[in-house]
Residue frames relative to the residue before (quaternion, step in Angstrom):
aa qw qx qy qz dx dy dz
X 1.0000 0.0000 0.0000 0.0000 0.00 0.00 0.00
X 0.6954 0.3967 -0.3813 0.4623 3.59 0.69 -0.63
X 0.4779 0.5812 -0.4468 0.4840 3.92 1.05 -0.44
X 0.6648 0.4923 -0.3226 0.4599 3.60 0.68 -1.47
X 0.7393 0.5185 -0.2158 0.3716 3.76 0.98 -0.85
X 0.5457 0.5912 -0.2298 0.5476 3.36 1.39 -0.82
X 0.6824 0.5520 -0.1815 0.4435 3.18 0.98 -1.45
X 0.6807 0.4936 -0.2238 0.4929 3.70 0.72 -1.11
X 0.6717 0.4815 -0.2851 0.4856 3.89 1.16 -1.27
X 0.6851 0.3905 -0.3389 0.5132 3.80 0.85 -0.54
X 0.4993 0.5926 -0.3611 0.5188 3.47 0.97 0.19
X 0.8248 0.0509 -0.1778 0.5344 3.58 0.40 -1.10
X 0.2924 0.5541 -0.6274 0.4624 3.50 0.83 1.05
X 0.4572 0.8085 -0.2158 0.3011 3.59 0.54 -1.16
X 0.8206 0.3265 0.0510 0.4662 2.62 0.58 -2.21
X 0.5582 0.5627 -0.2645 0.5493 3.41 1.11 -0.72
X 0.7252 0.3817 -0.3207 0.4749 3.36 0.46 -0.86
X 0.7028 0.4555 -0.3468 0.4222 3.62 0.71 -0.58
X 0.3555 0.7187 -0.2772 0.5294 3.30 1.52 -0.58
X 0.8389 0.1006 -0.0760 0.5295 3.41 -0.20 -1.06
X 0.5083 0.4826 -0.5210 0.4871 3.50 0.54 0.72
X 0.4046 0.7379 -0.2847 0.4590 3.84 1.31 -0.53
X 0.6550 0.5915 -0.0017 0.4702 2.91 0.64 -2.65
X 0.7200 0.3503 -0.2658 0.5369 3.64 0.45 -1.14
X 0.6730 0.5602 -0.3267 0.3557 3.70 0.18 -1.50
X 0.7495 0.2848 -0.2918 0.5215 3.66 0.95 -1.68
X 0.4747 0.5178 -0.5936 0.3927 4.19 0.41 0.00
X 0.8303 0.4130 -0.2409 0.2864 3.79 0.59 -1.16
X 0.4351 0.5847 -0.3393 0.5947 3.26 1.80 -0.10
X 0.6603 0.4485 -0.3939 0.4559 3.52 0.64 -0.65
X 0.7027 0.4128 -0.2727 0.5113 4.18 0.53 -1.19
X 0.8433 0.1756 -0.3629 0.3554 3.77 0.81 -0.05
X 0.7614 0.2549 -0.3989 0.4429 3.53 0.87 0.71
X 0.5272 0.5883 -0.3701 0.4888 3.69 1.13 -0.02
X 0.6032 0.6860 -0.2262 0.3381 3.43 0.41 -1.92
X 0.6928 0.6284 -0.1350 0.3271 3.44 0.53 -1.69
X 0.7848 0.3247 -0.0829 0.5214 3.12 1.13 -1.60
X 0.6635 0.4651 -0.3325 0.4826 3.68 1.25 -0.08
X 0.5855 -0.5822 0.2601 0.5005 3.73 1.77 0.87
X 0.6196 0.3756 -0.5819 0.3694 4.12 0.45 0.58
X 0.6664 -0.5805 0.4045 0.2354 3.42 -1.10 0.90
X 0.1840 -0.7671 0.5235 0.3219 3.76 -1.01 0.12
X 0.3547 -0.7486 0.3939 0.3983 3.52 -0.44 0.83
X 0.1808 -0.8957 0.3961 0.0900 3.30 0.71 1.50
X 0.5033 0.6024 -0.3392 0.5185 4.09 1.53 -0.92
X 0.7697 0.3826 -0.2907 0.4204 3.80 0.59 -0.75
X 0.5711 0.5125 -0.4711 0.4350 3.75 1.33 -0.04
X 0.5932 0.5956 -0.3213 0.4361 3.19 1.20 -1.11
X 0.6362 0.4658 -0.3529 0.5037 3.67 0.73 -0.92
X 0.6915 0.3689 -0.3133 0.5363 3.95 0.67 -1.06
X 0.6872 0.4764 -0.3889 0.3868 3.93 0.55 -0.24
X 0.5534 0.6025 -0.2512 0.5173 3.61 1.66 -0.35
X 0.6458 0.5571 -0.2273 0.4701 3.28 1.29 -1.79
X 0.7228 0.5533 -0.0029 0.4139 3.78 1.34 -1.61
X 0.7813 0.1798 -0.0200 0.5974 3.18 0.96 -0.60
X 0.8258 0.2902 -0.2744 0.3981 3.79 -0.27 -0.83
X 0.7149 0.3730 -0.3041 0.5072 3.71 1.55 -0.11
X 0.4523 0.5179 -0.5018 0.5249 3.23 1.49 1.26
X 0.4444 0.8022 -0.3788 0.1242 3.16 0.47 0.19
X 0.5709 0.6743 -0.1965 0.4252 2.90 1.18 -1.38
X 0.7073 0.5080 -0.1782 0.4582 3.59 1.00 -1.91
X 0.6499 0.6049 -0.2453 0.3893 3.07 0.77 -1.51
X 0.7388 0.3130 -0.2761 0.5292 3.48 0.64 -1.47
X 0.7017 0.3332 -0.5199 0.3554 3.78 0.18 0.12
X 0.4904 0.5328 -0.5076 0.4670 4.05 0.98 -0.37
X 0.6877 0.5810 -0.2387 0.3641 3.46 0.53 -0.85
X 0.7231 0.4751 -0.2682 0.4235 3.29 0.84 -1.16
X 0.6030 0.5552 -0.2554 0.5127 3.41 1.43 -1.44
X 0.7153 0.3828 -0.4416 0.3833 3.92 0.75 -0.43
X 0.6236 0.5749 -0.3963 0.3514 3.69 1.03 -0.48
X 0.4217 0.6867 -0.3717 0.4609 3.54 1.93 -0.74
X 0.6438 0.5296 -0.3382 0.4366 3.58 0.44 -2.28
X 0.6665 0.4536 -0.2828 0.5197 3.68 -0.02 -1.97
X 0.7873 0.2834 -0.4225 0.3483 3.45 -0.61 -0.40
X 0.6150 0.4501 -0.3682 0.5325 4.09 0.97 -0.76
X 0.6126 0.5720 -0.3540 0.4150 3.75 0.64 -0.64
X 0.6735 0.5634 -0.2147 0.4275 3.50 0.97 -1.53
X 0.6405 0.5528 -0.2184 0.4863 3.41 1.49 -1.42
X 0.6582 0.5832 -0.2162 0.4242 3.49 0.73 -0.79
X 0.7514 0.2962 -0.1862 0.5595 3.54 1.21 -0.32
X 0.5921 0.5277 -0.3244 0.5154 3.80 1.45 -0.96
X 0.7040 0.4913 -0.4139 0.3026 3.73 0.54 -0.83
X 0.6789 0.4796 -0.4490 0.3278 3.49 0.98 -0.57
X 0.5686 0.5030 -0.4270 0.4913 3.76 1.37 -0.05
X 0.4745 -0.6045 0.5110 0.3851 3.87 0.88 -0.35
X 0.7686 0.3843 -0.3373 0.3845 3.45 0.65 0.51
X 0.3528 -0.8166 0.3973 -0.2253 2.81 0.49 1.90
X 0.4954 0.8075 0.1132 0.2995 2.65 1.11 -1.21
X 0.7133 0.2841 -0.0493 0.6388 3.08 1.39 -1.27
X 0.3179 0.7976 -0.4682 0.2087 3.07 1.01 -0.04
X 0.6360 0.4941 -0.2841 0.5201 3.71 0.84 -0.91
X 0.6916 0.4491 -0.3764 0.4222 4.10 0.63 -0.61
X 0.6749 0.3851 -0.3234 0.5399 3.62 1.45 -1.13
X 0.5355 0.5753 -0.4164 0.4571 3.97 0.51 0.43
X 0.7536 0.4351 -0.1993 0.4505 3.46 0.92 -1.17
X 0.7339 0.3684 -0.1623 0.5471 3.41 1.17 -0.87
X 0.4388 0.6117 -0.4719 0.4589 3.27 0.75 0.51
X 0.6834 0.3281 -0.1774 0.6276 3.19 0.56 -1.52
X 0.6884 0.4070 -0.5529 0.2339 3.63 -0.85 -0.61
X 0.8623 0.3673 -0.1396 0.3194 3.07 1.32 -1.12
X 0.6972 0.2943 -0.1250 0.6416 3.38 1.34 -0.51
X 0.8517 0.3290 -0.2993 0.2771 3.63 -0.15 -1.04
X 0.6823 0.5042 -0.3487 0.3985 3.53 1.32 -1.05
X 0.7117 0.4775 -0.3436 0.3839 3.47 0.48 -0.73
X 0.5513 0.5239 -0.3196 0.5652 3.54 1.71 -0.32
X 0.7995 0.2612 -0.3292 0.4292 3.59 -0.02 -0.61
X 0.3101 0.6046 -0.5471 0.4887 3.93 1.27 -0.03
X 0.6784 0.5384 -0.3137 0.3892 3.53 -0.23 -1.87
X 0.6008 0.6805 -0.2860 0.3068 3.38 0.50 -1.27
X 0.8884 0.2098 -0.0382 0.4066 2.75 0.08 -1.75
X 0.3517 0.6993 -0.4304 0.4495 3.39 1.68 -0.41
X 0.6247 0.5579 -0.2449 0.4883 4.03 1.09 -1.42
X 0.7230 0.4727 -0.3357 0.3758 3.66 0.87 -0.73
X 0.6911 0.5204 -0.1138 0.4884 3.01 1.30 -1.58
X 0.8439 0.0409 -0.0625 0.5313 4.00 0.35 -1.01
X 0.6370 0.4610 -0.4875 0.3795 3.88 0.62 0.01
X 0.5582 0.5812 -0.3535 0.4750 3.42 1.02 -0.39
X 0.6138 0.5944 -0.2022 0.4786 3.87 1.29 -1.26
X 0.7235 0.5137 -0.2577 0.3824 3.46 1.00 -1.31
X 0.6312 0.6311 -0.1468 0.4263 2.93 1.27 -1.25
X 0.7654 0.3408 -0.1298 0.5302 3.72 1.08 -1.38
X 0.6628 0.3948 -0.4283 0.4705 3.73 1.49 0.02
X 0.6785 0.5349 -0.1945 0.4645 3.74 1.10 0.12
X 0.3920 0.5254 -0.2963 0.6947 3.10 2.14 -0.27
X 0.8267 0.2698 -0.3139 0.3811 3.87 0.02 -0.87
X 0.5774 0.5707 -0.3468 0.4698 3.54 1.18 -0.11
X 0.6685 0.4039 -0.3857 0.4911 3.45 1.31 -0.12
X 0.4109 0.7282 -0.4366 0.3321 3.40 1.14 -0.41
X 0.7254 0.5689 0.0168 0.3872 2.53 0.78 -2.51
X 0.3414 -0.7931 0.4496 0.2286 3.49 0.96 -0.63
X 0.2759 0.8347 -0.3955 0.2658 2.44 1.42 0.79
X 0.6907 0.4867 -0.2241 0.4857 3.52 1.35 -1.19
X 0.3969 0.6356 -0.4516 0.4843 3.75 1.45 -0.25
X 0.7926 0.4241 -0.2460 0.3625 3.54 0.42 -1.41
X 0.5433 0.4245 -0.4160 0.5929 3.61 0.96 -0.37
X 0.7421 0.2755 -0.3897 0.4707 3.95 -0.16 -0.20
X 0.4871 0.5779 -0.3919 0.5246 3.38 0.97 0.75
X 0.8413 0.0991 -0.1151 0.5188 3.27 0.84 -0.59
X 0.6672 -0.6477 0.1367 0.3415 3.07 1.29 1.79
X 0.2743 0.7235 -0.4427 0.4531 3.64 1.73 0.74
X 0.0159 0.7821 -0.6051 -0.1481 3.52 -0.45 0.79
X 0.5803 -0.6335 0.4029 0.3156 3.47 -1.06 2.09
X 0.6972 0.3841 -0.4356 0.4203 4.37 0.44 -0.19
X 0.5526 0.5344 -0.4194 0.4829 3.69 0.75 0.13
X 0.7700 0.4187 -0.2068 0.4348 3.01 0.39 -1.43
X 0.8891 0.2512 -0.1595 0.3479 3.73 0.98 -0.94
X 0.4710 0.7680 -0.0595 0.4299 3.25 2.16 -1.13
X 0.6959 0.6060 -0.1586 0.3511 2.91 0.80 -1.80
X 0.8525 0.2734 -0.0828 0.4378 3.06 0.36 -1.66
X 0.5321 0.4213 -0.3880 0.6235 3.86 1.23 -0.14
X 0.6376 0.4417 -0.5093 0.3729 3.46 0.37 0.21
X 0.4010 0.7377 -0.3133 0.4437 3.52 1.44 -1.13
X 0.9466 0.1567 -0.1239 0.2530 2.72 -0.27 -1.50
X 0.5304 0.4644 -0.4146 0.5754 3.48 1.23 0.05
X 0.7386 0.2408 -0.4426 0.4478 3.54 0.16 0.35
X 0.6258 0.3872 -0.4152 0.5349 3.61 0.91 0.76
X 0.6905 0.5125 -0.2899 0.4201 3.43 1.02 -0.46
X 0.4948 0.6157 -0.2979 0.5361 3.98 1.41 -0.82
X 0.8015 0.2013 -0.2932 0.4808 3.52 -0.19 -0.31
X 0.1986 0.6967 -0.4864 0.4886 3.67 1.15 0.34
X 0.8343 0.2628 0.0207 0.4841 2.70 -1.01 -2.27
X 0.4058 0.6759 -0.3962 0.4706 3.98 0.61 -0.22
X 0.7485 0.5651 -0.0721 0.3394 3.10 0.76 -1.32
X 0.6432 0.5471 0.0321 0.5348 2.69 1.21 -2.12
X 0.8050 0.3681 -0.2355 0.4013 3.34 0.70 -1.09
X 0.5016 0.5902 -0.3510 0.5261 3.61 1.69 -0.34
X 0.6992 0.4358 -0.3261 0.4635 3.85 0.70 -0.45
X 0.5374 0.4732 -0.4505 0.5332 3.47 1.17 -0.50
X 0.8915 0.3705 -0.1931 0.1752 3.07 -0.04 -0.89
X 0.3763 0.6650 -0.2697 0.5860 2.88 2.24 0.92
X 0.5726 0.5405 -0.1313 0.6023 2.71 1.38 -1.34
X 0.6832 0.3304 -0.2893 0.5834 4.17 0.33 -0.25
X 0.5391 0.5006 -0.4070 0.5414 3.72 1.15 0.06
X 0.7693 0.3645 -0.3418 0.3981 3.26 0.76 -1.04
X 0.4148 0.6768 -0.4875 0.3638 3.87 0.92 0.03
X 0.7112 0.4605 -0.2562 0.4653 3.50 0.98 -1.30
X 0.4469 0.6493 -0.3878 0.4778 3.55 1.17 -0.97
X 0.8411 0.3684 -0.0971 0.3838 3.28 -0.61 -1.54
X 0.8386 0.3937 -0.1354 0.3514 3.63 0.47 -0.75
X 0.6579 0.4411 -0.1517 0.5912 3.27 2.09 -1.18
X 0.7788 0.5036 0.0532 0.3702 3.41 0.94 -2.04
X 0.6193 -0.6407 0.3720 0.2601 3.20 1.17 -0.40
X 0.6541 0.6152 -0.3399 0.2793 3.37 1.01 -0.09
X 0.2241 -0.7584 0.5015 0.3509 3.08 -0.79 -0.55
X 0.5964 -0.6391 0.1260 0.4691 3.55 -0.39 1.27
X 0.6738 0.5347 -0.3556 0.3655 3.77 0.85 -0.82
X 0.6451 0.5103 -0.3246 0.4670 2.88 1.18 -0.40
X 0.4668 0.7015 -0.3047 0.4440 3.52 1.14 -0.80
X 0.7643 0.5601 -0.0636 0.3131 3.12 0.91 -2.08
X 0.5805 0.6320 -0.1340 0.4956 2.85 1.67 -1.32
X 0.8171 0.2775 -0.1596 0.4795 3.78 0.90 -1.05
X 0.5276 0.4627 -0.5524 0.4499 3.24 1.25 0.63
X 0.6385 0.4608 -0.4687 0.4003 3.69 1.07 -0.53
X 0.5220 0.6045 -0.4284 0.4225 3.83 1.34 -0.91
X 0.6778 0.4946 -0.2377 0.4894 4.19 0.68 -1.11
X 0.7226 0.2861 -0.3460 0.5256 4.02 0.59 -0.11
X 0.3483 -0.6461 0.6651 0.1375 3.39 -2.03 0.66
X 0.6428 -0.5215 0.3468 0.4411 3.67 -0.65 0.31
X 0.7302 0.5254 -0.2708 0.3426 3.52 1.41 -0.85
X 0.4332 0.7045 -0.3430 0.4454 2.99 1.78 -0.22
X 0.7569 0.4552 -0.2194 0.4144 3.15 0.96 -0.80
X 0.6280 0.5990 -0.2879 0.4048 3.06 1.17 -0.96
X 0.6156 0.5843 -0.1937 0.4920 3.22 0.92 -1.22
X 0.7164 0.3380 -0.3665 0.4880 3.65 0.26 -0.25
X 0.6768 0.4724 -0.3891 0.4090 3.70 1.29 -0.74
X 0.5788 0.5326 -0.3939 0.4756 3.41 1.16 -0.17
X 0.4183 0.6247 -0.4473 0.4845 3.53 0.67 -0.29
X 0.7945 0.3966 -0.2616 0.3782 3.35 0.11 -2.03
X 0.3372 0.5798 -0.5538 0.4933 3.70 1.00 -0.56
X 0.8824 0.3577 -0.1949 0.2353 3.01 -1.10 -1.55
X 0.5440 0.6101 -0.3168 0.4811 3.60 1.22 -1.07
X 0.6338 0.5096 -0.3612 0.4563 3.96 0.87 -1.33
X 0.8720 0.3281 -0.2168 0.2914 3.07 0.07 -1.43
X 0.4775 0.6931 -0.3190 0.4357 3.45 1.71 0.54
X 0.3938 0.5490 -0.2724 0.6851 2.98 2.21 -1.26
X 0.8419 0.2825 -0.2831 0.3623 3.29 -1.00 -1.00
X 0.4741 0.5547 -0.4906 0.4764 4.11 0.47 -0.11
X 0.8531 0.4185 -0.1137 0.2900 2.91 -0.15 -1.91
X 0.6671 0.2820 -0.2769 0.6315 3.82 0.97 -0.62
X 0.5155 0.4638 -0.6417 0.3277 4.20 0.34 0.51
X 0.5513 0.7300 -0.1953 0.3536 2.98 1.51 -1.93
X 0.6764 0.4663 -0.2478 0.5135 3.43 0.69 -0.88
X 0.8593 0.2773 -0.2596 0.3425 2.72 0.12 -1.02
X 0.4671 0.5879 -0.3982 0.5268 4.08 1.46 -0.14
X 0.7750 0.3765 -0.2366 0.4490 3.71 1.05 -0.50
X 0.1944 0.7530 -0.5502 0.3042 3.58 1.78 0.81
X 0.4727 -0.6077 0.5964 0.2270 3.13 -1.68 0.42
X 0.5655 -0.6194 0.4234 0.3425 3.04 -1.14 -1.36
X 0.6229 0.3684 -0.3996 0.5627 3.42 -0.53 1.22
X 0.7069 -0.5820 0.3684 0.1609 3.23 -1.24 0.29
X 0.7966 0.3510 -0.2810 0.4039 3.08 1.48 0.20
X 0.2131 0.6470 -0.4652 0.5654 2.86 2.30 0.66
X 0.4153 0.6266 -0.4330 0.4974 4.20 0.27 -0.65
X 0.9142 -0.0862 -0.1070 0.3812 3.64 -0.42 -1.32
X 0.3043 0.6158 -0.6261 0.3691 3.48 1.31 0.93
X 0.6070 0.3686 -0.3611 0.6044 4.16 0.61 -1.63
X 0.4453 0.7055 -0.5167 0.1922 3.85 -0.05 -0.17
X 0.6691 0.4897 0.0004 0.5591 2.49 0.92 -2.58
X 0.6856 0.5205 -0.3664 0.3532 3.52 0.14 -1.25
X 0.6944 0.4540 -0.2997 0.4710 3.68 0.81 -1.38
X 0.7277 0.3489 -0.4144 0.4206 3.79 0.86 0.37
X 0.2674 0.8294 -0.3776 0.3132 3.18 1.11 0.05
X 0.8405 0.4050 0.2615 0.2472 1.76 0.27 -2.72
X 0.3196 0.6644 -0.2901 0.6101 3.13 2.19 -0.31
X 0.8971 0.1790 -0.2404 0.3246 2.74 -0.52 -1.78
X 0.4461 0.6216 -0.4830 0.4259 4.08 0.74 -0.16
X 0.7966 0.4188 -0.2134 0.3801 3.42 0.16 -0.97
X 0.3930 0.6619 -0.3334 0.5443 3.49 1.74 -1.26
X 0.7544 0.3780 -0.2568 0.4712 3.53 -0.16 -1.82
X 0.7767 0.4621 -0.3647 0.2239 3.79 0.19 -1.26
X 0.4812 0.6170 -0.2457 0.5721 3.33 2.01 -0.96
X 0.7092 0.5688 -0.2336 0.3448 3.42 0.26 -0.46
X 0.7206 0.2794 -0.0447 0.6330 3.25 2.07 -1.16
X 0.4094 0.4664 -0.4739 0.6248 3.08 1.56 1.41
X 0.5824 0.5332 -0.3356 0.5136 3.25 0.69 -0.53
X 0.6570 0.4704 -0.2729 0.5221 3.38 0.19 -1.06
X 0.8079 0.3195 -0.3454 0.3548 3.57 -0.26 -0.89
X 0.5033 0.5779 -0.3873 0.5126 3.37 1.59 -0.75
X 0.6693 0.5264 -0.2626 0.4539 3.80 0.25 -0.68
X 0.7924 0.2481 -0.2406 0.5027 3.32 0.36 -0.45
X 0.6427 0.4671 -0.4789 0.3733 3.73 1.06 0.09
X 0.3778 0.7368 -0.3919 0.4010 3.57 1.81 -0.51
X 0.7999 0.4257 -0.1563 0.3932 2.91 0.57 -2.02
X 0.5013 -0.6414 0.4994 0.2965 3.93 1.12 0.05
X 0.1650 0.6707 -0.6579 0.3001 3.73 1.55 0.91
C-alpha cells in the first residue's frame, strides 16, 4: 500500500507539474501573439536580444556537435552498408537521420545547456533578490515582462538552428562521402537532397516548435518557483535541465510514434 501510495503521489505530482507548465506556456502565448493586438506592446528588443543571446551564439557549438554527428552516422552507416555493397547509401542514411531525429534533438540539447539552464538561474536570482515582487508591485506582470520574450524567441529561434544544425551535419557526412566513399561532393549533395521528402523536414521542424516551448516553460517555471537563498538558484538550475531534457526526449517520442502512425508505418 505505501508503494501503491508513493506510486500514485509521483503521478499526480507529475500532473501538476505538467499542468502548470501548460498554465505558463498558454499565459505566454497569450502576451506574445494576442496581447499586441488588444494595444499592450511586445517587448519585441528583448526577444531579439534573447533570440541573439539563444540562438546565433550557439552556433559555433552546435555546428561542431553537429558536424561530428553527421561524421559518426556516416562512419557507423559505412560500417554496416559495405558488407551489403551498398555503401552507397550512405548519404540517404545521414540525411534522414538528422532531418528527422538527430538535428532537432541534439539542437534541443544544447539549447538546455546554453539558455534553459540561463532562464532558470536569471529568474531564480531576481526572485531571490525580489526583484520579481517589485515588478508585481508596479502592476508589471513578471510573464510579460520576462516569459514573453524568451518564449518568442525560442520558438522562433529552434527551427533556425534546427536547420543549421541538419546541414552541418550533412555536411560532416559529406567529409566521409567524398574522402572515404567515393563521391564527389555534388554528387554527395545531390543524393542527400534525392533521399529526403518535404515531410522529413517538416516533421523535425515541428518537433523544434514544440521542443522550444518546452525549453522555455520549463527553465521560466523553475526558475518563478525558486526559493530562497542562494542555493535554491542552482538546485531550480539543475532541475530545469533535468527536466528539459526528460520531457525534450519524452516529446520527441510522441512525436515519433504520432508520425509514423499518420504515415501508415
Amino acid at each position: 500500500m505505501e508503494l501503491t501510495a508513493q506510486i500514485g503521489g509521483s503521478v499526480t505530482d507529475g500532473l501538476a507539474y505538467l499542468g502548470s507548465l501548460a498554465s505558463l506556456s498558454s499565459r505566454a502565448a497569450y502576451f506574445t501573439f494576442v496581447a499586441p493586438f488588444r494595444g499592450k506592446p511586445l517587448r519585441f528588443r528583448q526577444a531579439v536580444s534573447q533570440a541573439m543571446q539563444a540562438g546565433v551564439r550557439a552556433l559555433p557549438i552546435l555546428s561542431l556537435i553537429t558536424f561530428f554527428i553527421g561524421l559518426i552516422l556516416a562512419l557507423q552507416s559505412a560500417y554496416e552498408l559495405r558488407k551489403f555493397g551498398a555503401i552507397t547509401f550512405v548519404a540517404n542514411a545521414v540525411a534522414i537521420s538528422m532531418t528527422r531525429e538527430l538535428g532537432p534533438l541534439i539542437t534541443a540539447i544544447v539549447v538546455i545547456g546554453r539558455s534553459g539552464s540561463a532562464f532558470a538561474a536569471e529568474i531564480g536570482t531576481m526572485r531571490v533578490t525580489e526583484e520579481i515582487d517589485a515588478l508585481e508591485t508596479m502592476a508589471i506582470h513578471p510573464v510579460d515582462f520576462l516569459v514573453a520574450p524568451k518564449f518568442l524567441a525560442m520558438v522562433v529561434m529552434l527551427p533556425c538552428l534546427t536547420i543549421w544544425a541538419n546541414s552541418m551535419g550533412i555536411l560532416g557526412g559529406a567529409l566521409f562521402g567524398v574522402t572515404r566513399a567515393g563521391f564527389f561532393f555534388s554528387r554527395y549533395a545531390h543524393a542527400s537532397l534525392d533521399a529526403l521528402f518535404l515531410r522529413d523536414i517538416v516533421t523535425g521542424l515541428i518537433k523544434s516548435v514544440v521542443f522550444g516551448i518546452t525549453i522555455a516553460a520549463v527553465g521560466c517555471h523553475e526558475g518563478l518557483s525558486t526559493g530562497t537563498g542562494p542555493e535554491e538558484v542552482g538546485r531550480r538550475t539543475t532541475r530545469a535541465v533535468v527536466v528539459s531534457i526528460f520531457l525534450v526526449i519524452l516529446v520527441d517520442l510522441v512525436f515519433t510514434a504520432l508520425f509514423f502512425f499518420i504515415g501508415g508505418g
